[in-house]
Structure formats: structure tokens, C-alpha cells
FIKOLZA-1660 file (N, C-alpha, C; in steps of 0.1 Angstrom, whole numbers, plus 5000, padded with zeros to 4 digits):
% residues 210
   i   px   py   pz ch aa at
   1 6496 3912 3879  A  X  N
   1 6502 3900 3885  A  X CA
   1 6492 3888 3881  A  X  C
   2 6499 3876 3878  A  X  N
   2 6490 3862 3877  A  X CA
   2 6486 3859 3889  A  X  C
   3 6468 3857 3887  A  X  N
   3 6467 3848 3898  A  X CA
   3 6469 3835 3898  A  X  C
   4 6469 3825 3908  A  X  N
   4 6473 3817 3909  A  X CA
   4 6466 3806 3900  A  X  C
   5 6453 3812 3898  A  X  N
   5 6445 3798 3890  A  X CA
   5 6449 3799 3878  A  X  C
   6 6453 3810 3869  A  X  N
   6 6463 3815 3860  A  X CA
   6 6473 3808 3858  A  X  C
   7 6484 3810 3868  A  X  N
   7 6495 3801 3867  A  X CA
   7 6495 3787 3865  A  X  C
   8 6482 3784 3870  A  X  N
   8 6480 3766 3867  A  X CA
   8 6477 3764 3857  A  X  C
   9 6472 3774 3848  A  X  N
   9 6465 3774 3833  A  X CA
   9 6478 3775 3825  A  X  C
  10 6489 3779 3831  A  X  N
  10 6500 3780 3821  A  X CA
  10 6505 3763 3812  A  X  C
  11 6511 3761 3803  A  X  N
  11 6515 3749 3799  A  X CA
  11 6531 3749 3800  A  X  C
  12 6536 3753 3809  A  X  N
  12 6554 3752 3813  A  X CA
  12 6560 3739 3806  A  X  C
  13 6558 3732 3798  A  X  N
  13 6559 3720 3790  A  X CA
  13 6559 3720 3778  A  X  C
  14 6552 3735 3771  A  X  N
  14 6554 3738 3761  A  X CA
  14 6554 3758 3759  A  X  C
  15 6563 3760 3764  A  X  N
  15 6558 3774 3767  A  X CA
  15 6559 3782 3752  A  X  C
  16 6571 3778 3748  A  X  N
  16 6573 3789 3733  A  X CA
  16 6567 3784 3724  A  X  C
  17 6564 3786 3714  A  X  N
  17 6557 3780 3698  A  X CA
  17 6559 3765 3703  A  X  C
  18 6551 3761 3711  A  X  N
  18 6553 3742 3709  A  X CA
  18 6565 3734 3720  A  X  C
  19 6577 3746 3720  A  X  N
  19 6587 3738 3730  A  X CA
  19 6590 3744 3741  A  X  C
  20 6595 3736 3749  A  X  N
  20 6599 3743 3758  A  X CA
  20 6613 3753 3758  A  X  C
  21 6616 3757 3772  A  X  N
  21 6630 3770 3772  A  X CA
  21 6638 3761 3770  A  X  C
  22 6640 3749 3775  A  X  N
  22 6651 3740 3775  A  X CA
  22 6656 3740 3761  A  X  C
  23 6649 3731 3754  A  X  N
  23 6644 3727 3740  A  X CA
  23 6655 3740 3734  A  X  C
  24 6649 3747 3734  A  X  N
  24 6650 3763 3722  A  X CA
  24 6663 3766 3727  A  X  C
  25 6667 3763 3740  A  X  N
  25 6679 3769 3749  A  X CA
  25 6692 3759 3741  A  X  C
  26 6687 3746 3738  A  X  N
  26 6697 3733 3729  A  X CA
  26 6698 3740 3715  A  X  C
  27 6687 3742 3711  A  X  N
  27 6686 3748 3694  A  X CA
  27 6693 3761 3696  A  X  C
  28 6691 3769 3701  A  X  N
  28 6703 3778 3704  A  X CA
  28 6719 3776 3703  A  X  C
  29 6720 3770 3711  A  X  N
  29 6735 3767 3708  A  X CA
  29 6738 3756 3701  A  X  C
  30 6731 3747 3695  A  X  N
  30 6739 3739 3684  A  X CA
  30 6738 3753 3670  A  X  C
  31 6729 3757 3665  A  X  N
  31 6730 3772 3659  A  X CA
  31 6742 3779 3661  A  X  C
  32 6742 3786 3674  A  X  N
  32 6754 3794 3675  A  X CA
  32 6772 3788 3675  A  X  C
  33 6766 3771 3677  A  X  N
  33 6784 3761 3670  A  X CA
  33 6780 3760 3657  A  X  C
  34 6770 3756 3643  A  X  N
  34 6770 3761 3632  A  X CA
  34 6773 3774 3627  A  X  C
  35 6770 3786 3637  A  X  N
  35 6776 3800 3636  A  X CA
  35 6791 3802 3629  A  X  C
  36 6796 3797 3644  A  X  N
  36 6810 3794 3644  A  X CA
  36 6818 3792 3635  A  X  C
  37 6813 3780 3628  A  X  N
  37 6817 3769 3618  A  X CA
  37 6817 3776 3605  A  X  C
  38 6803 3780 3605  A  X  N
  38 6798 3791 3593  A  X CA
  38 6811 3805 3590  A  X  C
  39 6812 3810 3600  A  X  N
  39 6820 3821 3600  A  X CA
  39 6837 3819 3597  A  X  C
  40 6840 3806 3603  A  X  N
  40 6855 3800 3597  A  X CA
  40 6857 3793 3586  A  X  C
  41 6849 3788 3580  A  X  N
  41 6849 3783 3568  A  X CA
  41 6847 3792 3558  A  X  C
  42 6839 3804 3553  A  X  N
  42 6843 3817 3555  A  X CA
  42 6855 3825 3551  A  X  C
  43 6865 3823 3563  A  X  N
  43 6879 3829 3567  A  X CA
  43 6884 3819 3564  A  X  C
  44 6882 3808 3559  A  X  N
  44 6894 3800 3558  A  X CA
  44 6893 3799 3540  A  X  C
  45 6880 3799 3531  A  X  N
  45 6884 3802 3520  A  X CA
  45 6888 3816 3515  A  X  C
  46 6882 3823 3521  A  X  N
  46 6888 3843 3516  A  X CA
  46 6897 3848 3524  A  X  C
  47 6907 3843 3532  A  X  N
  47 6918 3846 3539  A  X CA
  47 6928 3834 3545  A  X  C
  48 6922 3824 3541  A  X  N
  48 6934 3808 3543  A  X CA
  48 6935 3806 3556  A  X  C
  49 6927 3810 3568  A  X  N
  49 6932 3808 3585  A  X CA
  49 6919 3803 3589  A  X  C
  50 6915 3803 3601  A  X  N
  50 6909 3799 3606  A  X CA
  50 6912 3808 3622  A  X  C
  51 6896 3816 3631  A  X  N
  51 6903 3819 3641  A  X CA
  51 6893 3817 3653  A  X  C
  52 6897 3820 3667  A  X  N
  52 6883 3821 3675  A  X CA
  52 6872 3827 3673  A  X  C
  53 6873 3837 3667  A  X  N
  53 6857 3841 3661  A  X CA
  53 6856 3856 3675  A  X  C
  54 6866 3859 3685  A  X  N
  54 6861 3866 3692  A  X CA
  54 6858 3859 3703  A  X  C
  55 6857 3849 3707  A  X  N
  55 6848 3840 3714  A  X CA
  55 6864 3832 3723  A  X  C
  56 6862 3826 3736  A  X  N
  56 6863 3816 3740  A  X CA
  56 6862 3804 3733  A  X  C
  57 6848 3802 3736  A  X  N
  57 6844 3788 3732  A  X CA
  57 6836 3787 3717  A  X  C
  58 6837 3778 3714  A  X  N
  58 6831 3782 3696  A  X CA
  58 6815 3779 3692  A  X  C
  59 6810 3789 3701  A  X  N
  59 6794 3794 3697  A  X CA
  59 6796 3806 3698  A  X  C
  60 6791 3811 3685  A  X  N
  60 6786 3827 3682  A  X CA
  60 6772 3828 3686  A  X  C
  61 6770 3834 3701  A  X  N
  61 6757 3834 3706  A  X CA
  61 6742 3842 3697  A  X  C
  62 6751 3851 3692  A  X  N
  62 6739 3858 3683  A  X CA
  62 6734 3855 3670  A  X  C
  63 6737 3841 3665  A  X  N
  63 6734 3831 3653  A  X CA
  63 6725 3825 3659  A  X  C
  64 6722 3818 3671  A  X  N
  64 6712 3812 3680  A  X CA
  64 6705 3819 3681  A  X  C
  65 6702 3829 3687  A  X  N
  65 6694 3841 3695  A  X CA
  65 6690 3848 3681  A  X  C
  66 6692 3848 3672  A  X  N
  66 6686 3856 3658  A  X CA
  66 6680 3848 3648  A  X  C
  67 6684 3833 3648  A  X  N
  67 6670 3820 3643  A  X CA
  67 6662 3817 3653  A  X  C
  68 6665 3816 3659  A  X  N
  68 6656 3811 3670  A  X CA
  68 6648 3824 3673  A  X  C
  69 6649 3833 3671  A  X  N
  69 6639 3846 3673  A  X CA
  69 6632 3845 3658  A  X  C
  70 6640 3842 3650  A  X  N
  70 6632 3841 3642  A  X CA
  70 6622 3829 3637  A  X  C
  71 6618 3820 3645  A  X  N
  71 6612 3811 3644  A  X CA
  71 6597 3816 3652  A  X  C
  72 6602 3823 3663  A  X  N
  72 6593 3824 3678  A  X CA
  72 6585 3832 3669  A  X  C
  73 6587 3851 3660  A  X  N
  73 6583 3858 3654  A  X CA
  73 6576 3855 3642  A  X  C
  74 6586 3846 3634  A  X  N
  74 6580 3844 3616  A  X CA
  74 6573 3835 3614  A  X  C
  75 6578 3824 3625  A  X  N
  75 6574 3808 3620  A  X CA
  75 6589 3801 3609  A  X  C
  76 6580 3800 3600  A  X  N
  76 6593 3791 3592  A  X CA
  76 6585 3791 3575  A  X  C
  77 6594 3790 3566  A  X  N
  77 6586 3792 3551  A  X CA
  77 6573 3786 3549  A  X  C
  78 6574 3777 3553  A  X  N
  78 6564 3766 3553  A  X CA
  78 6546 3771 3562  A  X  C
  79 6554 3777 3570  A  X  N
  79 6541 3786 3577  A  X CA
  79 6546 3796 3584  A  X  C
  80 6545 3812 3577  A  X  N
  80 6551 3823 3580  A  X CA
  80 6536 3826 3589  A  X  C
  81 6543 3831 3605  A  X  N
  81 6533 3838 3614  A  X CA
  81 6539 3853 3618  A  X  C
  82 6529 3857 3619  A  X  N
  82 6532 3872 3632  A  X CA
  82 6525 3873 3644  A  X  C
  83 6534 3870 3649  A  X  N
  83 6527 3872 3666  A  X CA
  83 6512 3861 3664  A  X  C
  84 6519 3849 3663  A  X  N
  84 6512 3836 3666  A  X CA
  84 6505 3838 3657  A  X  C
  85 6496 3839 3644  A  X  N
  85 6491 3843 3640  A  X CA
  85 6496 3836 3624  A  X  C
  86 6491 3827 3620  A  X  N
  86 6497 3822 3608  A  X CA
  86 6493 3827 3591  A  X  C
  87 6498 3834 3586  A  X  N
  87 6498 3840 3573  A  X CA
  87 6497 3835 3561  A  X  C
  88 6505 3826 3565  A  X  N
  88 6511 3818 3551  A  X CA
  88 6512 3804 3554  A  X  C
  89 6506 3796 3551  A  X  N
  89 6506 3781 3553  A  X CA
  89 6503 3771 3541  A  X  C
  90 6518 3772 3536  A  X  N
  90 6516 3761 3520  A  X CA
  90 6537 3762 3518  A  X  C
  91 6538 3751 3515  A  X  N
  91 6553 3749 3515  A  X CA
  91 6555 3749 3498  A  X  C
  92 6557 3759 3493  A  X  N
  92 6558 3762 3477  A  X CA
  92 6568 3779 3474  A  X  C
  93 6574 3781 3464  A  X  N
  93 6584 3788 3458  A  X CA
  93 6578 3802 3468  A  X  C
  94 6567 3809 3468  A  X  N
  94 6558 3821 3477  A  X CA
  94 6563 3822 3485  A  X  C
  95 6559 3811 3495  A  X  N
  95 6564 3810 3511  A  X CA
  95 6580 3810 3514  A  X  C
  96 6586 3810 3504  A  X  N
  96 6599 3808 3507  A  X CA
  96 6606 3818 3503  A  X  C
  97 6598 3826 3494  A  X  N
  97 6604 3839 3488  A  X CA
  97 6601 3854 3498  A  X  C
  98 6594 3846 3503  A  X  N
  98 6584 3859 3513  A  X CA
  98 6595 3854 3528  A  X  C
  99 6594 3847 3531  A  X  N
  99 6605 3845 3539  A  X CA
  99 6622 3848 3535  A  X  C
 100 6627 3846 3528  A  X  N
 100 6633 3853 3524  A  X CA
 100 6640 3866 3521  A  X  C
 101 6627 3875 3520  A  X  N
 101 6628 3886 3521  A  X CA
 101 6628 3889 3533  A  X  C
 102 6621 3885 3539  A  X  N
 102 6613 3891 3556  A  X CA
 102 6634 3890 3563  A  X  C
 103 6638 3879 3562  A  X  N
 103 6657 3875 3563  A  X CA
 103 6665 3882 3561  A  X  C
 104 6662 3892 3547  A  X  N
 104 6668 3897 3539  A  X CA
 104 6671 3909 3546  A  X  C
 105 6660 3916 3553  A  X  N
 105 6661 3928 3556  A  X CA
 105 6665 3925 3570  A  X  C
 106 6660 3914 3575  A  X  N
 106 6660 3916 3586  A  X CA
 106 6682 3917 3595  A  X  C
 107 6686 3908 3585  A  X  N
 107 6703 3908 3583  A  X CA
 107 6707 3919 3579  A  X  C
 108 6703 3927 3565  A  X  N
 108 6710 3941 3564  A  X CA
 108 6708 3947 3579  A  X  C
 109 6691 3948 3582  A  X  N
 109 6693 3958 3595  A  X CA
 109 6700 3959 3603  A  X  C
 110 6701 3941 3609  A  X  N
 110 6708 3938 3623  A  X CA
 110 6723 3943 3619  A  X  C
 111 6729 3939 3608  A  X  N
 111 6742 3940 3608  A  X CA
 111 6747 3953 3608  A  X  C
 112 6742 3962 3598  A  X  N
 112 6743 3983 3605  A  X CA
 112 6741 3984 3618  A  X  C
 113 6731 3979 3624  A  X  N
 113 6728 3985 3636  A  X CA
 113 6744 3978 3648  A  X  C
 114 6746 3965 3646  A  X  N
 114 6755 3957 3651  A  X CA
 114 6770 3964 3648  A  X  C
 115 6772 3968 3636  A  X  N
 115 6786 3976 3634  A  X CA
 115 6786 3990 3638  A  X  C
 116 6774 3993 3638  A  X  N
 116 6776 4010 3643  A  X CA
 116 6778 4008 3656  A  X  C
 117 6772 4000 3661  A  X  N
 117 6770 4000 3677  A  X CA
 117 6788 3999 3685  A  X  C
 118 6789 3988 3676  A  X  N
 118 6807 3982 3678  A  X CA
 118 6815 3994 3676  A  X  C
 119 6814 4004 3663  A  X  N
 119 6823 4015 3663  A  X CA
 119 6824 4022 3672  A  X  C
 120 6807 4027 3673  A  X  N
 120 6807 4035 3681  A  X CA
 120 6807 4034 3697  A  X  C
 121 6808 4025 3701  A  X  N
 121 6815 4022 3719  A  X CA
 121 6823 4019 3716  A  X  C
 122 6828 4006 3710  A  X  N
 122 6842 3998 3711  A  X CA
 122 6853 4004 3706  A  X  C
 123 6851 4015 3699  A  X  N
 123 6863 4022 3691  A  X CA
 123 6870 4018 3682  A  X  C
 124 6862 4005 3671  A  X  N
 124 6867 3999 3663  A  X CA
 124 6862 3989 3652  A  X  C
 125 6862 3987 3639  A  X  N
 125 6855 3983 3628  A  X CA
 125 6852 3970 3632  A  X  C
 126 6843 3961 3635  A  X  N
 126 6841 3948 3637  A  X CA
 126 6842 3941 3624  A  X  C
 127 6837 3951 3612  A  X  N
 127 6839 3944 3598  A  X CA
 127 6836 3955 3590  A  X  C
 128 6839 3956 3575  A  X  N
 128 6838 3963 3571  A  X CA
 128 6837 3959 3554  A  X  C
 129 6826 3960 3545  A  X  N
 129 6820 3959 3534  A  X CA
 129 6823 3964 3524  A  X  C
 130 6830 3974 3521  A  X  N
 130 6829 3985 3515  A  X CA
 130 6841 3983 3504  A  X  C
 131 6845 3967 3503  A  X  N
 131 6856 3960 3491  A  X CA
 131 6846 3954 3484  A  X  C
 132 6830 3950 3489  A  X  N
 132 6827 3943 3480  A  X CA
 132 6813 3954 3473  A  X  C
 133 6809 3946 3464  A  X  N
 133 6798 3954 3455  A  X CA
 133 6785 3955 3461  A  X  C
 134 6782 3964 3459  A  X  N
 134 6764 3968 3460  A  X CA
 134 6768 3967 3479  A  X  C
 135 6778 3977 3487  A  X  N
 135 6775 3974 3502  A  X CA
 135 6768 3987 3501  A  X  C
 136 6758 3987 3511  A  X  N
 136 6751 3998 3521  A  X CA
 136 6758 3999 3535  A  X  C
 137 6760 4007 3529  A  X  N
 137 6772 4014 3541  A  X CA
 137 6785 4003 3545  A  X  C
 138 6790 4003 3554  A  X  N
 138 6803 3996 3554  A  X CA
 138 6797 3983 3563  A  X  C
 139 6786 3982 3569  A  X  N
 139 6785 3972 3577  A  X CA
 139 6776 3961 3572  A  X  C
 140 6771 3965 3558  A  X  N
 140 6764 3951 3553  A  X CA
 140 6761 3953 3539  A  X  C
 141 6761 3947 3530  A  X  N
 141 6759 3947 3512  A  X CA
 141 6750 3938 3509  A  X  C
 142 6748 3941 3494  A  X  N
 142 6733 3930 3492  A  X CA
 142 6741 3917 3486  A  X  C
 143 6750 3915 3485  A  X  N
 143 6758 3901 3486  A  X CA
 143 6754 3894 3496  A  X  C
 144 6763 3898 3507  A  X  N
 144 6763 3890 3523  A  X CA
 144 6748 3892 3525  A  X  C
 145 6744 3897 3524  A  X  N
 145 6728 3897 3529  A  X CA
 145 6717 3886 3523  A  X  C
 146 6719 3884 3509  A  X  N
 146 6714 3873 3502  A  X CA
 146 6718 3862 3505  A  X  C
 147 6735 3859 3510  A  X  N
 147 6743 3850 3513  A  X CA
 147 6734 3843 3531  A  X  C
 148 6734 3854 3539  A  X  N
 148 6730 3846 3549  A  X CA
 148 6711 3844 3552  A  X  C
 149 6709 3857 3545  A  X  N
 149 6690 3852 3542  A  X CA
 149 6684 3837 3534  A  X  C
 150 6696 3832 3523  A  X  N
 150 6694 3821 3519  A  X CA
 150 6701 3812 3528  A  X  C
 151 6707 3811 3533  A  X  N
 151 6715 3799 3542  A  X CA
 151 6700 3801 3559  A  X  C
 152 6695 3810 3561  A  X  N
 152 6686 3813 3569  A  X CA
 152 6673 3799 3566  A  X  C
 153 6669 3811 3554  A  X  N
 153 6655 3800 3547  A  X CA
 153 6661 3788 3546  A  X  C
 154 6666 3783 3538  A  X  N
 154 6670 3769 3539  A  X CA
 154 6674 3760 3555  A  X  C
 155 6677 3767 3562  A  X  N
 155 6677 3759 3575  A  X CA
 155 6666 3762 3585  A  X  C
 156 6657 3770 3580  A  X  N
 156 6642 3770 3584  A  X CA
 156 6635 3758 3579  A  X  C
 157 6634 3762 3567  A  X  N
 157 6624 3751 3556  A  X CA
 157 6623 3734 3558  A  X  C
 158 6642 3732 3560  A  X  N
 158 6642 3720 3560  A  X CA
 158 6652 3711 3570  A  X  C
 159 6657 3723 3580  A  X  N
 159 6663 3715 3592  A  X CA
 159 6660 3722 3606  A  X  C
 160 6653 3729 3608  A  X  N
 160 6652 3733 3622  A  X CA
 160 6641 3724 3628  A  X  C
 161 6632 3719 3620  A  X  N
 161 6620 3708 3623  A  X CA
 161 6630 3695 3625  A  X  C
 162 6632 3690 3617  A  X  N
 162 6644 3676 3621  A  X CA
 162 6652 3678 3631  A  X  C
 163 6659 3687 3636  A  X  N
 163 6667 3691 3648  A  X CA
 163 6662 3694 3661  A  X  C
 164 6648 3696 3658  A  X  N
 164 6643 3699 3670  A  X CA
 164 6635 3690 3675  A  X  C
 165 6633 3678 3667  A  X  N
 165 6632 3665 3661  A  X CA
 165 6636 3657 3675  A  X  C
 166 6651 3659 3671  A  X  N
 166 6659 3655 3680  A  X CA
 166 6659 3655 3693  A  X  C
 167 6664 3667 3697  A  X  N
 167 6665 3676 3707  A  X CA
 167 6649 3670 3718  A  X  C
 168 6640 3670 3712  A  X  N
 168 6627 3670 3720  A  X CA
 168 6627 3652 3720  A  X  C
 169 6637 3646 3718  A  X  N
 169 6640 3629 3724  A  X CA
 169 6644 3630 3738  A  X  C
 170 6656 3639 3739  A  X  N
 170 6661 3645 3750  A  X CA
 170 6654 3645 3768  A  X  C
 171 6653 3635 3772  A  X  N
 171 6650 3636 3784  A  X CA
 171 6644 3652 3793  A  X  C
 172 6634 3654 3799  A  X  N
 172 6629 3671 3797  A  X CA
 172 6645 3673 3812  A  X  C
 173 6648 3662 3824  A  X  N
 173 6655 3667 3832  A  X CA
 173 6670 3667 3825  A  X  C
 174 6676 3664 3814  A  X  N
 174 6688 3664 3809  A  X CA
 174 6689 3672 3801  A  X  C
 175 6678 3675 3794  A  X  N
 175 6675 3689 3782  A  X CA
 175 6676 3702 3794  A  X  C
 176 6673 3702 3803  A  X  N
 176 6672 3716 3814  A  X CA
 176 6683 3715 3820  A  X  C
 177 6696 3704 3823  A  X  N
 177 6709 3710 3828  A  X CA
 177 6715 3713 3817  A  X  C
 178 6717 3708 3806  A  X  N
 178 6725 3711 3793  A  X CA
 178 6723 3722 3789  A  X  C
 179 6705 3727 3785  A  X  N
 179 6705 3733 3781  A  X CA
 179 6711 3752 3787  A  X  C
 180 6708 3750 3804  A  X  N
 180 6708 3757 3808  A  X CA
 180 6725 3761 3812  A  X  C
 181 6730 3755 3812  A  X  N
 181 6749 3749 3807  A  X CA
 181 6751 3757 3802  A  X  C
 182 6750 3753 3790  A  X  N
 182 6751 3762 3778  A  X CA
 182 6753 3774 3781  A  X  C
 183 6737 3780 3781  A  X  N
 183 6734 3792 3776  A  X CA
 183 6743 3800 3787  A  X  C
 184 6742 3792 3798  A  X  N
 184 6751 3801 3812  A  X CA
 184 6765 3801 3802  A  X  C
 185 6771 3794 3799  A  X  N
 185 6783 3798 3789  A  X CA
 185 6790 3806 3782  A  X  C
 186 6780 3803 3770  A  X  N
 186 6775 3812 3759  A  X CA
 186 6778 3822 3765  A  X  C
 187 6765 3829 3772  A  X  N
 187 6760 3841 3781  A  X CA
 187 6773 3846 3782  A  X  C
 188 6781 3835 3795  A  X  N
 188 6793 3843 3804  A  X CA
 188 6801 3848 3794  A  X  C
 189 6804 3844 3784  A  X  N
 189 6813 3839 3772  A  X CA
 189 6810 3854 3761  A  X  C
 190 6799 3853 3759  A  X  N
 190 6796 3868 3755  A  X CA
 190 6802 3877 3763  A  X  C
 191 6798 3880 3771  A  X  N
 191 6801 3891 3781  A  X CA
 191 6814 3896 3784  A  X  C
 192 6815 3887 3786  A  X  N
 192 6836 3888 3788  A  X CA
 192 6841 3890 3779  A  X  C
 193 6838 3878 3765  A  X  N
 193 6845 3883 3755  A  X CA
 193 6844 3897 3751  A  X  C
 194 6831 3905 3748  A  X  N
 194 6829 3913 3745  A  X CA
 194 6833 3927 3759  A  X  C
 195 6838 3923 3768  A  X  N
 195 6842 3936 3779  A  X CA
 195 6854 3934 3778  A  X  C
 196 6860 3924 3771  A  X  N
 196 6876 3924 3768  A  X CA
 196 6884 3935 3757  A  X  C
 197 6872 3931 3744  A  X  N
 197 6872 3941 3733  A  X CA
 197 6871 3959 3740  A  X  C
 198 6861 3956 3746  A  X  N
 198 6857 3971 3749  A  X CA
 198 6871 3979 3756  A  X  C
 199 6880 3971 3767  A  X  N
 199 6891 3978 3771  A  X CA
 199 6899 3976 3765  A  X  C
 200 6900 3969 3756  A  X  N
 200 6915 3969 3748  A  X CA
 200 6908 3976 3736  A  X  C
 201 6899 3978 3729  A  X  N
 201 6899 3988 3716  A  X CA
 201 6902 3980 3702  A  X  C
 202 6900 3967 3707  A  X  N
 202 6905 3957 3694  A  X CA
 202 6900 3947 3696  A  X  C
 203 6897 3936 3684  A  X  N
 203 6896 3922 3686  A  X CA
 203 6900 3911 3697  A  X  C
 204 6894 3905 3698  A  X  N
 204 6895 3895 3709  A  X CA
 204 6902 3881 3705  A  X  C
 205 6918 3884 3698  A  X  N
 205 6919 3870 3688  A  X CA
 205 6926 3859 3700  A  X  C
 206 6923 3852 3705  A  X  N
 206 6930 3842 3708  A  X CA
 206 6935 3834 3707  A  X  C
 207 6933 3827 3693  A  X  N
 207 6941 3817 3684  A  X CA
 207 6935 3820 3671  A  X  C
 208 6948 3821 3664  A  X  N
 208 6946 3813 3644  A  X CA
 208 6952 3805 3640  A  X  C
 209 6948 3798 3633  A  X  N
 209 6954 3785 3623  A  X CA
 209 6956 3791 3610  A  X  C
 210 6966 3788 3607  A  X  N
 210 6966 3782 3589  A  X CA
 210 6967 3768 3586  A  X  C
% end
């Protein structure tokens, strides 16, 4: 347990790599509405629609929660850390290729582990790979994997600093209702959606466009 002269030593102002929960809680969900966006645009050139994504509201919470972990974890090309710990500190073709990789694997993983998970409770394919070339197993290929490890690094490298830029203009009492908004959203928004999937055995579509 902290003692108390402990807790005074804390910096609650800057708790994660430099920002606060608020802060990271904003970069989260503007992420997880790029998610969104990312994923329909997508479906709207390789199938002509446009749909909810699974979701209520249009943040894919696990696009937030998987940069933003990977910032807390790697750092960013420019200065790759582990566990605070900075490795690589030079913004050149290296750092970005090493990052890259570190993306690369880190998306094949999540995404097997993400589709088996979905088959295997939900009773049903959340997606499936195995139309396109070079897939490892049905739930991710070294296509899509290069596709979102490079869309990764590049919004490490050169816009998660400018965004956060922003965000930390943000008043710290307006950044802590919004942010906390949100995530309460998101969160609920997860949960539901995905306990909706689970009893029904199928997707969660609630609207498509053409």
C-alpha cells in the first residue's frame, strides 16, 4: 500500500508517458472514430456499402486502446522505448522500420487471437482471410498486416504528437468530463454491442448504406 508521503510524490498531472488519463482517454477515442472511418472506407471500396461497424456509435474502441497502448509500451519511431526505457532515439528509415516490425507482429497476433476468441464463444467468423494471399490462418495475412502496421507507424511518426498537441490545449476540467464521456460510452457501447452478438450468434448490423 502507498503511504501517504508517496501519494504526494505522485505527479496526477502527468501520470502516463507525459499526459494525463484525461488526455490519452481524448486520444483514444478520436482513434477509435478514425477506426471507424478506416474500416468503412474499406467496405465501401471492396464491397460498395458502408455499415455500423458492430457498434452503436462510430468508435471502434479497440483501435484507441491498441495505439494508445502502443505508445505507453513502444514510444513512437522516433523514440522506440520498453517499459520507459528508450532504445532508439533518432527519427531516420531504422526507427521506423523497427517499429514497423514491432506493428507488424504485434496485428498479426492480436488479430488470431481476436478471431479465434470470437469463433470460439460467439459461434461465428468475425472475418475471415483466407480469399486473400500469403493469409496465416483465416484471421490475418501478411497483406492486412503490412496494411495496418504501416497506417500504425505513420500515425505514430507524424500525427499522434500534433494531436496530442491539441488535445493538451484542452482545459484539464473539460478534457476530464469529455474524456471520461466518452470512454463511459465507448466502454458501455462495447459491452452491449458485443453481448448482443454473443446471444444472437451473428453480427451486430444495424444500418448499411450504399
Amino acid at each position: 500500500m502507498l503511504r501517504e508521503q508517496g501519494l504526494k510524490d505522485i505527479d496526477f498531472s502527468s501520470v502516463l508517458d507525459g499526459y494525463t488519463l484525461a488526455q490519452l482517454a481524448l486520444m483514444t477515442a478520436v482513434i477509435s472514430f478514425l477506426g471507424f472511418l478506416l474500416e468503412n472506407a474499406w467496405l465501401l471500396i471492396t464491397k460498395g456499402y458502408v455499415d455500423n461497424r458492430n457498434m452503436t456509435f462510430p468508435f471502434l474502441l479497440g483501435y484507441g486502446l491498441f495505439v494508445v497502448a502502443m505508445e505507453l509500451l513502444a514510444g513512437r519511431p522516433q523514440t522506440i522505448a520498453v517499459n520507459g526505457q528508450v532504445l532508439y532515439n533518432q527519427s531516420h528509415f531504422m526507427g521506423y522500420l523497427a517499429y514497423f516490425t514491432m506493428a507488424f507482429f504485434a496485428v498479426s497476433i492480436g488479430e488470431i487471437l481476436l478471431g479465434t476468441f470470437v469463433e470460439k464463444v460467439f459461434g461465428f467468423e468475425y472475418w475471415n482471410y483466407t480469399r486473400l494471399p500469403s493469409h496465416i490462418t483465416k484471421y490475418t495475412s501478411i497483406p492486412t498486416s503490412i496494411g495496418f502496421a504501416l497506417i500504425i507507424t505513420l500515425f505514430m511518426g507524424y500525427c499522434f504528437v500534433p494531436i496530442m498537441n491539441i488535445i493538451s490545449q484542452i482545459p484539464d476540467s473539460t478534457a476530464e468530463k469529455v474524456g471520461f464521456t466518452l470512454m463511459t460510452l465507448m466502454t458501455a457501447d462495447f459491452i452491449i454491442s458485443f453481448g448482443r452478438m454473443y446471444r444472437l450468434r451473428t453480427f451486430n448490423i444495424r444500418w448499411k448504406s450504399r
